[in-house]
C-alpha positions as CSV (number, residue, x, y, z in Angstrom):
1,X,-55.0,26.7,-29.4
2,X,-55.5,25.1,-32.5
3,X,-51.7,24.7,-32.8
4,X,-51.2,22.9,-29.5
5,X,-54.4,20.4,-30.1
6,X,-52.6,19.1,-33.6
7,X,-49.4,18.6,-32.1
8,X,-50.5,16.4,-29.4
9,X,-52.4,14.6,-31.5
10,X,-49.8,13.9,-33.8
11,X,-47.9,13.1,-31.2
12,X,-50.0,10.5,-30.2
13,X,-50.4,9.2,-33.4
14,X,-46.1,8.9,-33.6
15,X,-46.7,7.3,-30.5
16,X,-48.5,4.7,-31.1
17,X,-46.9,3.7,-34.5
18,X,-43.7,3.6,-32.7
19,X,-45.0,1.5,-29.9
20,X,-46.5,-0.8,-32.4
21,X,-43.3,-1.2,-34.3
22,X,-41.3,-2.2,-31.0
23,X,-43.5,-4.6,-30.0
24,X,-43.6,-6.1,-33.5
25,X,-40.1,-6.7,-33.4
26,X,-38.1,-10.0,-33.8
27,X,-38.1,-11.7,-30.2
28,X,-34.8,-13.4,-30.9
29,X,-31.7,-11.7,-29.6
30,X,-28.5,-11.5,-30.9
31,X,-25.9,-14.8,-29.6
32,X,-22.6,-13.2,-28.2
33,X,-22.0,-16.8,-27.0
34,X,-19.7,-17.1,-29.2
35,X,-17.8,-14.3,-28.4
36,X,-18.0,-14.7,-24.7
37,X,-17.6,-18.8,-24.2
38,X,-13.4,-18.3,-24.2
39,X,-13.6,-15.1,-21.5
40,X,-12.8,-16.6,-18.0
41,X,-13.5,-14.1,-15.3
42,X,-12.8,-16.1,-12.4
43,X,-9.1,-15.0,-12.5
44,X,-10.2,-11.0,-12.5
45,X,-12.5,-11.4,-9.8
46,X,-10.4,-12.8,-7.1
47,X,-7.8,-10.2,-8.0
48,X,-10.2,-7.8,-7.4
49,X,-12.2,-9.5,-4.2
50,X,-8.5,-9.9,-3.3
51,X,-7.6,-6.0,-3.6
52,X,-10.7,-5.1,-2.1
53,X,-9.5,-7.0,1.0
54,X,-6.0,-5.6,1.6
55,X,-8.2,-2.4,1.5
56,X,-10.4,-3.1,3.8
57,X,-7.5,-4.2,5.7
58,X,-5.4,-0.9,5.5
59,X,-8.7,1.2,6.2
60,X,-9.5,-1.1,9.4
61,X,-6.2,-0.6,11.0
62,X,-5.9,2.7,10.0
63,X,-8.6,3.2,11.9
64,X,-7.5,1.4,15.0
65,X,-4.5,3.6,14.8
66,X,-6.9,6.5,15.0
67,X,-8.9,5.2,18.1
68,X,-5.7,4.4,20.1
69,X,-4.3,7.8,19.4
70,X,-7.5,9.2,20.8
71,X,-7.4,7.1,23.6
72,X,-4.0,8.0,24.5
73,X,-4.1,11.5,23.9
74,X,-7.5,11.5,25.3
């Protein structure tokens, strides 16, 4: 019993130094503006907006094909 009371309590004690430490620490974040000023996604993204449409595409008359089969067979 004795075992289990000391290693919650040190546990709490780890705890709250840790807690205190992260709270402690410098509020300034790193700048990766520099890094990231020259990166255009605008390119990539209507690439992919534009792959995502000829999917969407293919699925929806896929699809179509599916219901007028049905129909006809039907």
């Amino acid at each position: 019993m004795f075992k289990k009371s000391s290693a919650v309590a040190v546990s709490a004690v780890v705890l709250a130094v840790s807690a205190s430490s992260v709270f402690a620490a410098d509020p300034v974040a790193w700048d990766y503006s520099g890094l990231t000023s020259s990166i255009d996604f605008s390119t990539i993204s209507v690439g992919v907006l534009a792959v995502a449409g000829i999917l969407a595409g293919v699925y929806a008359g896929i699809k179509g094909a599916r219901i007028v089969l049905g129909f006809l067979r039907g």
